[in-house]
C-alpha positions as CSV (number, residue, x, y, z in Angstrom):
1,X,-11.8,9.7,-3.7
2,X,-10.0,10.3,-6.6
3,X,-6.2,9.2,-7.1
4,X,-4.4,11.0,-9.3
5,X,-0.6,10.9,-11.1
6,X,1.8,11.7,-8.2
7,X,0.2,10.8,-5.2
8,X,1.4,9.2,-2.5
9,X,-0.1,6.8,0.0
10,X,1.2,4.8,3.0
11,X,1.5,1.2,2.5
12,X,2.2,-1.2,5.2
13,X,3.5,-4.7,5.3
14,X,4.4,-6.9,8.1
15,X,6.2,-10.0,7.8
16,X,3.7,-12.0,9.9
17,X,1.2,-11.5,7.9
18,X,2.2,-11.3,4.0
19,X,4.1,-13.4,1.9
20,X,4.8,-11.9,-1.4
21,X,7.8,-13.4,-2.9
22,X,10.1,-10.6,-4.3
23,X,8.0,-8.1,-4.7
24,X,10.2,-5.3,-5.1
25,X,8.5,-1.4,-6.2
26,X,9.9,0.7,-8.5
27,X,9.0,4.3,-8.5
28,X,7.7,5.0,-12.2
29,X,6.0,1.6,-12.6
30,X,2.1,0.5,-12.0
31,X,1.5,-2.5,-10.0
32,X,-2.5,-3.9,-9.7
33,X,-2.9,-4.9,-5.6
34,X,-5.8,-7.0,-4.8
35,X,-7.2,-7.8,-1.4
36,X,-5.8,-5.3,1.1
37,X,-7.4,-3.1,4.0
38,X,-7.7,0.5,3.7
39,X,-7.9,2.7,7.0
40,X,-8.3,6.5,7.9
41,X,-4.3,7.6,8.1
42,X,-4.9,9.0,11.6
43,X,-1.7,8.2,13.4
44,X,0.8,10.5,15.1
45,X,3.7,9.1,12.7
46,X,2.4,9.9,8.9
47,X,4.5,9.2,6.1
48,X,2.6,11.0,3.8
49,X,-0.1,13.8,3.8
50,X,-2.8,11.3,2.1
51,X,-5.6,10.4,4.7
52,X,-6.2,6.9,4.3
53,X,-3.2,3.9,4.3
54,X,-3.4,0.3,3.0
55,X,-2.6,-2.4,4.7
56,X,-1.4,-5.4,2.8
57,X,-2.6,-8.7,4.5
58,X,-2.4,-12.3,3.9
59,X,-3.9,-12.8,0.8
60,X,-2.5,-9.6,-0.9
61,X,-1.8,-9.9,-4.5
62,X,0.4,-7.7,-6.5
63,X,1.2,-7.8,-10.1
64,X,3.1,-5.7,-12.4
């Protein structure tokens, strides 16, 4: 699967489960996320046309 400039996928976060402090995205910028799930985007709720999501978990890292 090849990502390109523009597309969107579905992230999700839960507050149980990840603790990044301040972590704020900002549309424009790159951001490298380590360790984090990726599923088929099968739901009846999608937020964007991509078919897979990530899933940030516990030890999810992000860096600008």
């Amino acid at each position: 699967m090849l990502i390109v400039q523009g597309d969107k996928i579905l992230a999700q976060m839960r507050n149980v489960d990840v603790q990044l402090d301040n972590v704020i995205f900002d549309v424009g910028h790159t951001y490298v996320i380590k360790n984090f799930e990726v599923e088929k985007n099968s739901g009846h709720y999608k937020a964007t046309r991509h078919g897979f999501k990530i899933n940030f978990v516990k030890t999810t890292k992000v860096t600008p």
